[in-house]
C-alpha positions in Angstrom: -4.1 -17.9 147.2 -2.5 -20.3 149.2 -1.0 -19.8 152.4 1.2 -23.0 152.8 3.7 -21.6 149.6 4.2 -17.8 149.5 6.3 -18.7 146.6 2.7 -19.2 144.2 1.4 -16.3 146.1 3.7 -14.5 144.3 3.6 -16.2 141.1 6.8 -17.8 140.8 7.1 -21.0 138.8 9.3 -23.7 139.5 9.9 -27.1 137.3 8.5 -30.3 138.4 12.3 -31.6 138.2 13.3 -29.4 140.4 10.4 -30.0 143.2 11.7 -33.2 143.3 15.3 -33.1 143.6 16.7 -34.1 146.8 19.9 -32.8 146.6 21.9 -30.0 143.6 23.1 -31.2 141.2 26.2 -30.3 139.0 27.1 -31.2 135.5 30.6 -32.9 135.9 32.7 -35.1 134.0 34.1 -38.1 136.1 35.7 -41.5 135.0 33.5 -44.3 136.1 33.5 -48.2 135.7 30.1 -50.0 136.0 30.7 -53.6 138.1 27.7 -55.4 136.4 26.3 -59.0 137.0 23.9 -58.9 133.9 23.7 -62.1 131.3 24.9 -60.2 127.8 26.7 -57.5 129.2 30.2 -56.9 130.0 31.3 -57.6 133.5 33.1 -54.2 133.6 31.7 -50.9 131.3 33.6 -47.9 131.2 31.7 -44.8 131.5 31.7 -40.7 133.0 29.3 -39.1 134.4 27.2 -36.3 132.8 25.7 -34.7 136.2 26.4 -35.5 139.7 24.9 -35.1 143.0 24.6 -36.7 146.6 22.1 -39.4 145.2 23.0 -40.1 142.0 24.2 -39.3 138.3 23.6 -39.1 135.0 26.2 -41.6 133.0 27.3 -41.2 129.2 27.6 -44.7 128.8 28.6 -47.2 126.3 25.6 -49.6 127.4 21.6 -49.6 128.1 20.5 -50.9 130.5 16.6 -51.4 131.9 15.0 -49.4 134.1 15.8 -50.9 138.1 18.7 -52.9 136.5 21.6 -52.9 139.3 25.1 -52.7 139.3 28.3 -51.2 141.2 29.7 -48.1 140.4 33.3 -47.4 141.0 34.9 -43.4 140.9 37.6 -44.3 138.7 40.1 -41.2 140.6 39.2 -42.5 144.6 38.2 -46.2 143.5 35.3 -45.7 146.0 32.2 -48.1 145.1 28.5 -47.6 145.9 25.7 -50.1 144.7 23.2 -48.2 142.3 20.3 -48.9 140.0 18.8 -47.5 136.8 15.8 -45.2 137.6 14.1 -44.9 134.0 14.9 -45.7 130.7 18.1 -44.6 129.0 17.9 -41.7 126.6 20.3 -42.8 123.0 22.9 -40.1 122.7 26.0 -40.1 120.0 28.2 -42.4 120.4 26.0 -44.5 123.4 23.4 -43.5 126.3 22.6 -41.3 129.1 21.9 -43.6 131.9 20.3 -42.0 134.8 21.2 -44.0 138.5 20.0 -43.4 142.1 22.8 -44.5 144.4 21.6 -47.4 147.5 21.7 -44.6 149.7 22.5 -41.0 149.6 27.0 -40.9 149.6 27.5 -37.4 150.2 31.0 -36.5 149.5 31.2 -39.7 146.9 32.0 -37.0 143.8 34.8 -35.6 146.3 33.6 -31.9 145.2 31.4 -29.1 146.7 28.7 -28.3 145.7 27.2 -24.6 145.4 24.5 -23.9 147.4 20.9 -24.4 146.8 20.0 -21.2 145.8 22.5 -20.4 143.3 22.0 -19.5 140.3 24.0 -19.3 136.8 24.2 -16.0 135.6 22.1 -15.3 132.4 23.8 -14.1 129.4 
């Protein structure tokens, strides 16, 4: 038993995702554009997000791009821009990519929502 995290004490589990997460996140559709300075990609890409939070997102995107690839993103409703870069690779989805991005520096209030608190919890059906 370990005395440093009651929480195994007591057998609860909790995702390796989740230990790691700095801040909640929230599945949330927002119009983005991508400012990109790569050779064979568009200068601007037109994308949403898939999930949101203080540090990041997940991006349903046209457009791959490498893992650590850089680029400015813009939230198409405030115009507010934050330099980002491309954490792992991009999984294919219909119709493009899931892209997942880690912001410069954490931008809380970037998403201009509130997020619920860190203990909530969905409601099982």
């Amino acid at each position: 038993m370990s005395r440093e995290d009651p929480a195994k004490d007591e057998g609860a589990q909790v995702a390796p995702h989740e230990e790691r997460r700095r801040s909640q996140r929230v599945r949330l559709r927002v119009p983005v554009k991508l400012h990109v300075r790569i050779p064979g990609k568009p200068e601007t890409i037109e994308a949403q997000t898939a999930d949101v939070n203080d540090h990041g997102a997940l991006l349903a995107c046209p457009e791959s791009f490498p893992t650590n690839a850089r680029f400015i993103l813009e939230h198409k409703g405030s115009r507010q821009r934050v330099g980002c870069r491309v954490t792992r690779t991009p999984n294919v989805i219909h119709g493009g990519f899931l892209v997942p991005v880690e912001f410069d520096t954490a931008a809380p209030g970037f998403w201009h929502i509130s997020f619920p608190p860190t203990d909530w919890k969905a409601l099982e059906e």
